[in-house]
Backbone bond lengths (Angstrom), bond angles and torsions (degrees), N, CA, C in turn:
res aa  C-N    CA-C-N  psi(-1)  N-CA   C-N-CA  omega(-1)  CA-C   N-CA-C  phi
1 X - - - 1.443 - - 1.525 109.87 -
2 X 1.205 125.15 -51.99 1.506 132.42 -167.28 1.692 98.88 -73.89
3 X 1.811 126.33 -48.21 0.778 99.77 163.07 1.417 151.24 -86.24
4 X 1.197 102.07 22.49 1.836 118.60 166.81 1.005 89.16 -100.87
5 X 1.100 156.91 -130.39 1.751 141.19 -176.00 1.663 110.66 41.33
6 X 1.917 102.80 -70.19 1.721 104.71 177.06 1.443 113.36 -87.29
7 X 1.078 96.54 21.38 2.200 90.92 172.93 1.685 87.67 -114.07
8 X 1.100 113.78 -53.33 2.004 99.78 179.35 1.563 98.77 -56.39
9 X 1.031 138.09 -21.26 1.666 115.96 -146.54 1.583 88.66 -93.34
10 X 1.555 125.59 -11.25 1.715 139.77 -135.38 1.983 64.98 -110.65
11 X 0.845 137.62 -10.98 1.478 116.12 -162.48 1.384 109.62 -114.81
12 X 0.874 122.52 109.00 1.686 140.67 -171.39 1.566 117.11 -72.14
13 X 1.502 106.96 127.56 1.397 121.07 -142.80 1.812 110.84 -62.76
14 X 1.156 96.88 132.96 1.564 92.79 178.86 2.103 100.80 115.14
15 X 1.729 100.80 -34.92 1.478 102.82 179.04 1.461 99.19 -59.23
16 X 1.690 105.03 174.20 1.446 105.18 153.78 1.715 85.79 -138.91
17 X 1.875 87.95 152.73 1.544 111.92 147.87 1.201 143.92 -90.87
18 X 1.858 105.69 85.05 2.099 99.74 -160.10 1.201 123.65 -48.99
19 X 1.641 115.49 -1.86 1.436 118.50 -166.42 1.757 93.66 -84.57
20 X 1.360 106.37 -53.54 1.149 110.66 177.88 1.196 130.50 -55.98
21 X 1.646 128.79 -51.65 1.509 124.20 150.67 0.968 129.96 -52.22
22 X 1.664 129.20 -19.98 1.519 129.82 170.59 1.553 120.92 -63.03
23 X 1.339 103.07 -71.98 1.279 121.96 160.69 1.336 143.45 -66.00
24 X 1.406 119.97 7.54 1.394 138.99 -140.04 2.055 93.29 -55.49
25 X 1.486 98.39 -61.83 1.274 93.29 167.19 1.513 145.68 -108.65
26 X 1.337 113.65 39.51 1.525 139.97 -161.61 1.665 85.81 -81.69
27 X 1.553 107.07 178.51 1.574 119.92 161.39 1.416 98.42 79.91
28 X 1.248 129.88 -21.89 1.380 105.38 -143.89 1.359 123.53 55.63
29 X 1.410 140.39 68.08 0.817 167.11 146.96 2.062 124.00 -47.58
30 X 1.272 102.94 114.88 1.536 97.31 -157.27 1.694 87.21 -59.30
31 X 1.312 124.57 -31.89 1.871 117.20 -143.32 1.562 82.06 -99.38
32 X 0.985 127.35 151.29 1.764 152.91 -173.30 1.880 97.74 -87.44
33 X 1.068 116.05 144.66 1.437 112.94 176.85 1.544 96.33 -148.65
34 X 1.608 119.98 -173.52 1.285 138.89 -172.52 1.834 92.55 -106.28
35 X 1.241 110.05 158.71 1.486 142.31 152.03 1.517 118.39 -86.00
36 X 0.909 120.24 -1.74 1.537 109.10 -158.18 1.494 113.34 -58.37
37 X 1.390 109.74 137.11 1.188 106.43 164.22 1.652 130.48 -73.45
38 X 1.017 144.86 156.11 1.663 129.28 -167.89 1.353 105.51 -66.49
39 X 1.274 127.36 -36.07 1.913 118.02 167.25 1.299 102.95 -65.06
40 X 1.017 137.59 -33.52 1.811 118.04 -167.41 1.367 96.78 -85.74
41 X 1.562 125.38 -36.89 1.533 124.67 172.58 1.741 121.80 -53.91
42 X 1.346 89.48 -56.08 1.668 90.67 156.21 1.361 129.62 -52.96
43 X 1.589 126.18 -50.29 1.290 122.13 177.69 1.658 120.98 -60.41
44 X 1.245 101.46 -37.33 1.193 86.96 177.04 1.373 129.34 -71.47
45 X 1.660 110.25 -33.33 1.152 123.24 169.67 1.544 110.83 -47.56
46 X 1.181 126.04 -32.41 1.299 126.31 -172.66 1.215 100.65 -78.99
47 X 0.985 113.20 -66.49 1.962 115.23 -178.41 1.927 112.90 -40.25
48 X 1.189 95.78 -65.51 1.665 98.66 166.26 1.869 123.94 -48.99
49 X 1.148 133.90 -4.44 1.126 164.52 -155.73 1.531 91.93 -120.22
50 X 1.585 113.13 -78.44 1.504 78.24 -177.07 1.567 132.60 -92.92
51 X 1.406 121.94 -0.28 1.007 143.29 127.37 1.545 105.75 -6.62
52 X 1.465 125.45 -75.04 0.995 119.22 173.07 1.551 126.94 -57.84
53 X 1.319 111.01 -47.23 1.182 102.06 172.89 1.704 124.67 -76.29
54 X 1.223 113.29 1.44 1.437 109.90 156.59 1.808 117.24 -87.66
55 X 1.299 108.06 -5.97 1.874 115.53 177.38 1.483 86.48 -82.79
56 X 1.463 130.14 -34.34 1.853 116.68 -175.31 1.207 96.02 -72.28
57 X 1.675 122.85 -52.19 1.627 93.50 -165.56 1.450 112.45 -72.66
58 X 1.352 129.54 -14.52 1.066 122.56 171.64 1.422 116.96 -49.92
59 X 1.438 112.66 -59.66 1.595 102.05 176.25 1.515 118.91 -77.30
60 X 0.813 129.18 -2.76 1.950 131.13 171.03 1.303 98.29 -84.50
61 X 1.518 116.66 -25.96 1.961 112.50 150.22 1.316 120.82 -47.31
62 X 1.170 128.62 -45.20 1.309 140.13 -128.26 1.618 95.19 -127.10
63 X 1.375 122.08 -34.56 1.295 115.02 168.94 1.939 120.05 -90.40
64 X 2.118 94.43 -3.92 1.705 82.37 162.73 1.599 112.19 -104.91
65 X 1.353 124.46 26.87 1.381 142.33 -165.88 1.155 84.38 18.93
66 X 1.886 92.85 87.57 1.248 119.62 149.86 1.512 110.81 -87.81
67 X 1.793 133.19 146.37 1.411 125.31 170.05 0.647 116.22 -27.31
68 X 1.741 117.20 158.70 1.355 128.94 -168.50 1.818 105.57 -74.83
69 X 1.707 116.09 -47.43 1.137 104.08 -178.79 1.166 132.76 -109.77
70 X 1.625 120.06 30.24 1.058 143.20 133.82 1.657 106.37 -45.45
71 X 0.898 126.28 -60.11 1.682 124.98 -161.12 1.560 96.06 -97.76
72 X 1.119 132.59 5.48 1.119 147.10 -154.52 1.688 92.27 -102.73
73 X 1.780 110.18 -62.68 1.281 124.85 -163.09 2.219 89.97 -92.28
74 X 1.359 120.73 13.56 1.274 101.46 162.55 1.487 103.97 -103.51
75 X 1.390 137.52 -38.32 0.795 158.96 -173.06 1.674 110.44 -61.02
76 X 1.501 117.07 -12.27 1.340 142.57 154.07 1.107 131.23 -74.04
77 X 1.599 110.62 -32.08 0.961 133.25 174.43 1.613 117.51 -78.81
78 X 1.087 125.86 -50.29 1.025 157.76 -171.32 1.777 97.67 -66.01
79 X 0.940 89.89 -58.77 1.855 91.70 168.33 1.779 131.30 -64.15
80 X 1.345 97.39 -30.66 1.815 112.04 179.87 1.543 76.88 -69.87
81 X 1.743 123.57 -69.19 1.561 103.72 -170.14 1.148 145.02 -20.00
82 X 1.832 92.01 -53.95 1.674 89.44 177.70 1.295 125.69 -93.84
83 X 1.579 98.40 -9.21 2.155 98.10 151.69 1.293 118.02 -46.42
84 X 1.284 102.23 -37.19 1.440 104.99 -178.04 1.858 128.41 -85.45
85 X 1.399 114.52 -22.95 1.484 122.40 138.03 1.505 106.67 -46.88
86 X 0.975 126.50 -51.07 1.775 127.03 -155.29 1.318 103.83 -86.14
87 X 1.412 122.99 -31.28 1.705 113.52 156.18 1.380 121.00 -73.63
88 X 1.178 117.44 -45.84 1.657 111.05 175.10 1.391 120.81 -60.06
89 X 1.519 108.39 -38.06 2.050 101.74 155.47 1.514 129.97 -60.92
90 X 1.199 93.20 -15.44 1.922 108.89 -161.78 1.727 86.38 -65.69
91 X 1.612 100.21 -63.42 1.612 135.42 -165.03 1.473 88.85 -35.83
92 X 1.531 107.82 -87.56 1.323 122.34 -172.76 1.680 113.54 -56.86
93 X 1.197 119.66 -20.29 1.517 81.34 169.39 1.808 119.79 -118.59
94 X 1.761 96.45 38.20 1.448 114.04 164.27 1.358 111.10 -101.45
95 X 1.152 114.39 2.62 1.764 114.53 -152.05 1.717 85.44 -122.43
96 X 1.802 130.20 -41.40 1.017 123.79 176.07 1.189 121.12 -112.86
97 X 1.199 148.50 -53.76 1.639 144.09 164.20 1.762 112.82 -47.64
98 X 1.506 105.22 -71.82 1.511 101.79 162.87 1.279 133.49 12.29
99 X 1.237 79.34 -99.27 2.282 136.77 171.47 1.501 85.32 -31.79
100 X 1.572 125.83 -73.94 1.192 127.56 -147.95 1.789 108.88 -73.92
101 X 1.503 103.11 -53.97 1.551 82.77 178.02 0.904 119.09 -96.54
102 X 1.767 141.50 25.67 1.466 114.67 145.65 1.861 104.04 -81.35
103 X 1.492 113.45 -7.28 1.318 99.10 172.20 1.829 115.83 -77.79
104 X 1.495 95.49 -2.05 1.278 98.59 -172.40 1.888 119.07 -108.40
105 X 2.067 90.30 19.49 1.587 88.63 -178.83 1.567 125.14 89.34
106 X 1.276 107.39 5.83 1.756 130.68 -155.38 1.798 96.73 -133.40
107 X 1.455 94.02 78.01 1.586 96.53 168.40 1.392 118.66 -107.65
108 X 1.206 106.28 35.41 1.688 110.94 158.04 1.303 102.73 -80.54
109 X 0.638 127.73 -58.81 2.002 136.03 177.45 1.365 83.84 -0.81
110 X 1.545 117.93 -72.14 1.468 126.79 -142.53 1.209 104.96 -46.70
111 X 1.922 125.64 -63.49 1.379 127.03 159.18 1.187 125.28 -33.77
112 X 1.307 127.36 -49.70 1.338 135.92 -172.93 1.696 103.64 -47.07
113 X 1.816 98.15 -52.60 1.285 116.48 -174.34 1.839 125.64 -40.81
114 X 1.464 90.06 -49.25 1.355 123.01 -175.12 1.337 129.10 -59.44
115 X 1.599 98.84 -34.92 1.727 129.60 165.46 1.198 98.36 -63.84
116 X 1.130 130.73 -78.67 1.373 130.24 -163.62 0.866 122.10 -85.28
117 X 2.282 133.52 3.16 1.567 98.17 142.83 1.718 110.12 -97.26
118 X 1.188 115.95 23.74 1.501 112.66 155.46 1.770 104.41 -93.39
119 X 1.053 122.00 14.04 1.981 115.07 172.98 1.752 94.85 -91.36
120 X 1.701 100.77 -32.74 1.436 105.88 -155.84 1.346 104.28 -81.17
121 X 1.393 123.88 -37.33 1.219 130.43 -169.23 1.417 120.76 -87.03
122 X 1.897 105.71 18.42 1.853 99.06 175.05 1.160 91.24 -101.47
């Protein structure tokens, strides 16, 4: 565990490790990982990216006391976004983690599942 921990940390931001996105959850592996494919890894990365940079203009709103619902209706915005990160992970990791371990005899998933699209849906 610790040293998969110091082989990602050895990898400089922006690299990728194909071993690691390939296999993320192969082996049977005690620690849980992602599937992502490199477009869904990218997309999201992109979305979260500007996501962020709409949380800066949000506060450079807020520190030029900008109106209340001006920052009000970005701050709306900003939220549909990351509904929308939180469906495109939902998607992808029902279609690959899911998929795989109830094909693999592992129907806790299902509960697991259940928790977290009731986190998503308050």
């Amino acid at each position: 565990m610790i040293a998969q921990a110091e082989q990602k940390a050895k990898i400089s931001p922006g690299e990728e490790n194909a071993e690691f996105l390939d296999d993320a959850c192969a082996g049977g592996c005690s620690e849980r990982h992602s599937h992502h494919s490199r477009q869904t890894k990218n997309n999201l990365i992109t979305r979260l990216n500007r996501i962020e940079g709409q949380i800066r203009g949000v506060k450079g709103l807020i520190e030029k006391d900008t109106y209340c619902d001006d920052v009000l209706n970005q701050i709306a915005a900003i939220q549909a976004a990351l509904n929308g990160v939180g469906k495109l992970l939902l998607e992808d990791h029902m279609r690959s983690c899911v998929v795989e371990r109830i094909e693999s005899g592992d129907h806790e998933v299902i509960d697991e599942l259940l928790v977290t699209v009731k986190k998503l849906m308050k």
